[in-house]
C-alpha positions in Angstrom: 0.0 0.0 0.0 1.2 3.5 -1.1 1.8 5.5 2.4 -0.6 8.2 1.5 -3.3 5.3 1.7 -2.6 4.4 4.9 -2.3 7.9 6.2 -5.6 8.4 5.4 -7.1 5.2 7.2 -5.8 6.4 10.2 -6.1 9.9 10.0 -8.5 11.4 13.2 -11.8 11.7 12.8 -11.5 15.5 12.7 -9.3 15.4 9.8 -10.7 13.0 7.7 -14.0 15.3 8.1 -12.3 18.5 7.1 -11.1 16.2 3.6 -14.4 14.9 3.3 -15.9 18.3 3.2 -13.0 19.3 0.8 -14.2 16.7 -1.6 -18.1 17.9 -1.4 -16.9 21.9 -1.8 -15.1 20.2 -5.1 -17.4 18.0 -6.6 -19.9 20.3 -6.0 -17.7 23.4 -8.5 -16.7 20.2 -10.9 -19.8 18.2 -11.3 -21.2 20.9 -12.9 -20.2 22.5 -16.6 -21.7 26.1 -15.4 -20.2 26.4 -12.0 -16.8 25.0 -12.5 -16.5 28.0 -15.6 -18.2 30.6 -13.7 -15.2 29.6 -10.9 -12.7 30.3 -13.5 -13.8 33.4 -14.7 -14.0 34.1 -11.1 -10.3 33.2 -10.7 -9.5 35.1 -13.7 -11.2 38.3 -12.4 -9.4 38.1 -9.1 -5.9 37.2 -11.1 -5.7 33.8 -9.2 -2.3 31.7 -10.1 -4.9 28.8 -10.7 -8.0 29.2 -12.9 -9.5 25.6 -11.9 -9.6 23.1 -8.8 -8.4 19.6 -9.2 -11.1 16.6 -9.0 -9.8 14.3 -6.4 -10.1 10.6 -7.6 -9.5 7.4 -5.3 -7.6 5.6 -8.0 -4.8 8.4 -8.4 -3.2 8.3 -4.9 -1.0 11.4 -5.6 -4.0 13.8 -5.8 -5.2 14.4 -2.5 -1.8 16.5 -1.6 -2.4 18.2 -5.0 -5.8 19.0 -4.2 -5.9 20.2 -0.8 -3.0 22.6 -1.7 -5.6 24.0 -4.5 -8.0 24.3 -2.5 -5.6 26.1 0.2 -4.8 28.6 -2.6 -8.1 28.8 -4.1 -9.6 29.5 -0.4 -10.9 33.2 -0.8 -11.9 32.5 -4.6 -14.1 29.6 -3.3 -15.5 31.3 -0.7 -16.6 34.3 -2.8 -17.6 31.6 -5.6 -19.9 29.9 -2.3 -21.2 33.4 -1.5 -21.9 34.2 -4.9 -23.9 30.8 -5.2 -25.8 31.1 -2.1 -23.9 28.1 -0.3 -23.6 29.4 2.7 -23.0 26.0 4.6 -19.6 25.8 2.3 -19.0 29.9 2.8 -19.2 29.1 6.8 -16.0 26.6 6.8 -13.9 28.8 4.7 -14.8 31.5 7.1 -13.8 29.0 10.4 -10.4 29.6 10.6 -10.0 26.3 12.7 -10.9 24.6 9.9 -8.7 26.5 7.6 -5.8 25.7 9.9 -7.0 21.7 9.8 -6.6 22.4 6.1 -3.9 23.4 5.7 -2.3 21.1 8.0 -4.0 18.0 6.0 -2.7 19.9 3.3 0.8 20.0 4.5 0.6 16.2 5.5 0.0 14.8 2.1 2.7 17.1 0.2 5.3 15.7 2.7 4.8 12.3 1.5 3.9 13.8 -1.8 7.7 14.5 -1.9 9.2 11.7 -0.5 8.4 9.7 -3.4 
């Protein structure tokens, strides 16, 4: 098993929420053509580095490190984007900064091993 697997098995349960909700706040931009381009047009108006979010997959064990470093980056675009879109459930976790700092420690977890490869 890849080390990245088994991180997440036994990651706490307050973690593995906080990349669970990741997943939602991404799938929910992705799964649809008209919100993932209004979120780059977005990104493009705000003169983001990154115009898109990566889609997190199971089967490329890589892309959660990718991901939640997007999503770190992407933070205030995605909350605007949420705010913008009425979601205020998503808006309220990129406003916790508890959350934010479970983020970006998931975040910083994942590109460690990321780069050990």
């Amino acid at each position: 098993m890849h080390r990245e697997v088994l991180v997440t098995k036994y990651l706490p349960s307050e973690l593995k929420i906080v990349l669970e909700q990741c997943v939602k706040m991404i799938n929910y931009i992705k799964s649809r053509l008209l919100k993932s381009r209004l979120f780059s047009k977005l990104c493009q108006a705000m003169e983001a580095k990154y115009e898109s979010l990566l889609l997190h997959t199971e089967v490329r064990w890589l892309s959660k490190g990718k991901f939640l470093s997007r999503v770190l980056e992407l933070k205030d675009e995605m909350k605007i984007f949420f705010e913008q879109d009425k979601n205020y459930d998503f808006v309220h976790l990129l406003k916790d900064k508890i959350w934010c700092t479970k983020l970006a420690y998931l975040s910083d977890i994942f590109v460690i091993f990321n780069n050990k490869i």
